[in-house]
C-alpha positions as CSV (number, residue, x, y, z in Angstrom):
1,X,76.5,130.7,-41.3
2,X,80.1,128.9,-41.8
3,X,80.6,126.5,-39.3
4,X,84.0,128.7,-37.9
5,X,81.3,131.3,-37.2
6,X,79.3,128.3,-35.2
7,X,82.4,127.6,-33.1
8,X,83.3,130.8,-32.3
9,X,80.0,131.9,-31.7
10,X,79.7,128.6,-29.0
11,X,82.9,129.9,-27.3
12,X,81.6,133.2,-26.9
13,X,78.4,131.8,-25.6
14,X,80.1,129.4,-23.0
15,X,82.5,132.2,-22.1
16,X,79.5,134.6,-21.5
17,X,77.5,131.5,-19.6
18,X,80.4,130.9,-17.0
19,X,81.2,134.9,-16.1
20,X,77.0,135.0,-15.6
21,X,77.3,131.9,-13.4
22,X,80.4,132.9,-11.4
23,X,78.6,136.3,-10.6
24,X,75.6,134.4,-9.0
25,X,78.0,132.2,-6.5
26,X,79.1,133.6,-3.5
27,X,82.9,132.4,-2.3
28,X,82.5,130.0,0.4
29,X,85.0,130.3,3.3
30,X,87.5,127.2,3.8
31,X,86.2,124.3,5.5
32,X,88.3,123.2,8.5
33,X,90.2,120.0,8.3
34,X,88.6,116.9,9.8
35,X,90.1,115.0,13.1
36,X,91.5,115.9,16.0
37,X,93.1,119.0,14.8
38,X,90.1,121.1,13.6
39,X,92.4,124.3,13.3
40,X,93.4,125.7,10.6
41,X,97.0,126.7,11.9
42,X,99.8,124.3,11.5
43,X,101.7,122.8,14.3
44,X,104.6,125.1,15.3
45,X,108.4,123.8,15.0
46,X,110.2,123.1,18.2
47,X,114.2,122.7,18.7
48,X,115.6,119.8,20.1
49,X,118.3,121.1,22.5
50,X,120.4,118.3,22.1
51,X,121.0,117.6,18.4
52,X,119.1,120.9,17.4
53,X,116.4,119.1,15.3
54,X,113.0,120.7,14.3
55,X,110.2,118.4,15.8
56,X,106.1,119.5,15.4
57,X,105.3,120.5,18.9
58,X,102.3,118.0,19.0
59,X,104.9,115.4,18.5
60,X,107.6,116.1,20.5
61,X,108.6,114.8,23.9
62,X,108.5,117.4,26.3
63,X,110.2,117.8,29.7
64,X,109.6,120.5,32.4
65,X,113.3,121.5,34.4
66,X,113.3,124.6,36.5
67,X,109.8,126.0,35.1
68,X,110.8,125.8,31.8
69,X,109.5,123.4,29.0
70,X,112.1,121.9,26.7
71,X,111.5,119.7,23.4
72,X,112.9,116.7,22.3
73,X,112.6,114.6,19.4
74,X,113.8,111.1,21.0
75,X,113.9,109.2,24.5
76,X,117.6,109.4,23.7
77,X,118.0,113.3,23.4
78,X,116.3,113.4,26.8
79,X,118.2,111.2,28.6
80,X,121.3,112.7,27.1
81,X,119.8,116.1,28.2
82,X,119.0,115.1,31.8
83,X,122.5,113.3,32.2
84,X,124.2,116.5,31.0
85,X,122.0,119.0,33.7
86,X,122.5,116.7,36.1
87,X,126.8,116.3,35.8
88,X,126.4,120.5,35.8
89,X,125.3,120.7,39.4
């Protein structure tokens, strides 16, 4: 045998070995991330009110005002936001 029939004949082999092998494994399912957010779903986007900018809702301030929840992303867009409600009543 010519050594070009060698190689290809090792290509073929290895080829041959890893289809066998995949066959045999089953597909494991993701693994959740580790920490204090086990789940697999990213935080949702919130917008600030105030200067319209899109905070994670796990970091965002949040402030309750007639039974609804609003977001912010700063101190400062909450104080302007409670300054502003409050000059409208």
């Amino acid at each position: 045998m010519t050594p070009l029939r060698l190689v290809i004949l090792a290509i073929l082999f290895y080829i041959l070995y890893r289809l066998l092998a995949g066959i045999g494994k089953k597909k494991s399912e993701p693994k959740p991330l580790e920490g204090k957010h086990s789940s697999p779903v990213s935080d949702a986007l919130v917008e600030d009110p105030v200067c319209h900018t899109l905070v994670p809702k796990g970091q965002a301030l949040r402030l309750q005002h007639e039974n609804q929840i609003y977001y912010f992303c700063s101190e400062a867009c909450c104080s302007r936001f409670i300054s502003e409600k409050g000059e409208q009543k």
